[in-house]
Structure formats: structure tokens, C-alpha cells
N, C-alpha and C positions, 0 to 999 in steps of 0.2 A: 591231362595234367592233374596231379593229387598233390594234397597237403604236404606228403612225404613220399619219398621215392621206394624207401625200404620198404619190404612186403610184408614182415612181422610186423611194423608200426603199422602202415595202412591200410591191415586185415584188422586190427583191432579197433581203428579209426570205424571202419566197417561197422565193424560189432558192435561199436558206441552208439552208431548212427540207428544201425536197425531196432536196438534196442531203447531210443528215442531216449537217450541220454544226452547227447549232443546234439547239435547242430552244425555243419558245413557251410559257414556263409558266403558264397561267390563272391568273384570282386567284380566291382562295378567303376565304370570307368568311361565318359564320354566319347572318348577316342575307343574303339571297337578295337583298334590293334593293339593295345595295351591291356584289356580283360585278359588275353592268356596268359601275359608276364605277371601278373600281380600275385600275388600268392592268398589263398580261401583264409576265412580266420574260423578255427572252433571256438563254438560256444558252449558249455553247459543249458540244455532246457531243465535237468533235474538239479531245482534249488536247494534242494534239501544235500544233498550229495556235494553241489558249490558250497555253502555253508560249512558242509562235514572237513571240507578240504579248509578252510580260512581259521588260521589258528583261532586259538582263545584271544578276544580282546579286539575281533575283527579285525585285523590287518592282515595286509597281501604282501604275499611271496611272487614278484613278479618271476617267470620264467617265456623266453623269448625262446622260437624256434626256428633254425636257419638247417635248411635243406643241403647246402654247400659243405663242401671239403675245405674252404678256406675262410677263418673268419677275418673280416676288414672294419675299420673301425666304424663305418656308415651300418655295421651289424647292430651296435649298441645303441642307434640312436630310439632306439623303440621303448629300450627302459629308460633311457633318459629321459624322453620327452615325460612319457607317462612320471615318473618320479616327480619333476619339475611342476608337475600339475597337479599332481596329488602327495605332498610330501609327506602330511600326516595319515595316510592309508599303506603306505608299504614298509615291509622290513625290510626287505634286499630283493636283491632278483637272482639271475643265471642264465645265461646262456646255451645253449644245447645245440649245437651243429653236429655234420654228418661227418666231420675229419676225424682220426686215427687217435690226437694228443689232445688231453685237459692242460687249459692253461687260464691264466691268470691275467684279465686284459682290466687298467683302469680300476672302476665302482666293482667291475664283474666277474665276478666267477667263468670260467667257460668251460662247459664240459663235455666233451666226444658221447656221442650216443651210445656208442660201443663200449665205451667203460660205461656208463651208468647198466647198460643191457646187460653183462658179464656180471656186473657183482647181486645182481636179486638172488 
């Protein structure tokens, strides 16, 4: 199981990793049958390059990533929560799943991977 199912993402995940720019952190989980459902979180290890990404004036652009074709609203609850706990550290967020159409859920943005991959 990978972070992402797409081979363009998860060759460059790759890439990040080898070149010790991220991290892949497992999921941990007492119940053994639930480690493979959970999904790895990426880390940034180059700070300088975390930084480079954090606009002026230190705040965060949350972006959440769902591997699914479908998003449901227990998708959002990730920027939520983090917002809720950090209100003065973020601008907004986005969503990014693996379905066809951008759309517009609530607080969030939602964007298909496939339009974001198309328009570079």
C-alpha cells in the first residue's frame, strides 16, 4: 500500500524520499489489522525548503490528500480539525482527491488531481 495509487505521484514521492527530502511516516496503530487501512503521512525533513513553501508572514496553506474517487464529508474533517486548533496559523486549505471533477465543498476548495496535473 502507498500514499498514492497514481504512479506519476508515487514515482516522485519516490524521488523525494531517495533524495531525503521527505519522510514516509507509517501508520501506527495497536490493533495490527488496522496499520494497512490507515493511510502514511509525508513529512518534509528539508526545513529550509518547508520554510521556502510557507508564505511570508508564516502561515499555512493546509492541503489534505484523499486517494479516492469520491469525496464525502468525513474527507474534510482533517482541515477542520487542524483549523480549529490552530486558527491563527492557517490561510485556507484544499482538498485534492483522485476523482475526475473540482468542486466546491463547505470551508474547501476540492480539486481532482487530474486538473491540477494538466494545467503545469
Amino acid at each position: 500500500m502507498g500514499i498514492c495509487p497514481q504512479p506519476a505521484a508515487r514515482a516522485w514521492i519516490d524521488l523525494l524520499q531517495a533524495s531525503f527530502i521527505v519522510y514516509l511516516l507509517t501508520p501506527w496503530h495497536a490493533n495490527t489489522g488496522k496499520r494497512p487501512v490507515k493511510s502514511p503521512k509525508l513529512y518534509f525533513k528539508d526545513v529550509g525548503l518547508a520554510c521556502w513553501l510557507l508564505p511570508a508572514g508564516g502561515k499555512l496553506h493546509a492541503i489534505e490528500i484523499k486517494a479516492g474517487v469520491a469525496i464525502h464529508p468525513y474527507c474534510l474533517e482533517g482541515l477542520k480539525t487542524f483549523t480549529s486548533h490552530h486558527p491563527q496559523a492557517i490561510t485556507g486549505g484544499n482538498v485534492i482527491y483522485g476523482g475526475f471533477q473540482s468542486q466546491h465543498r463547505s470551508d474547501w476548495p476540492v480539486y481532482s488531481w487530474q486538473n491540477l496535473l494538466f494545467k503545469a
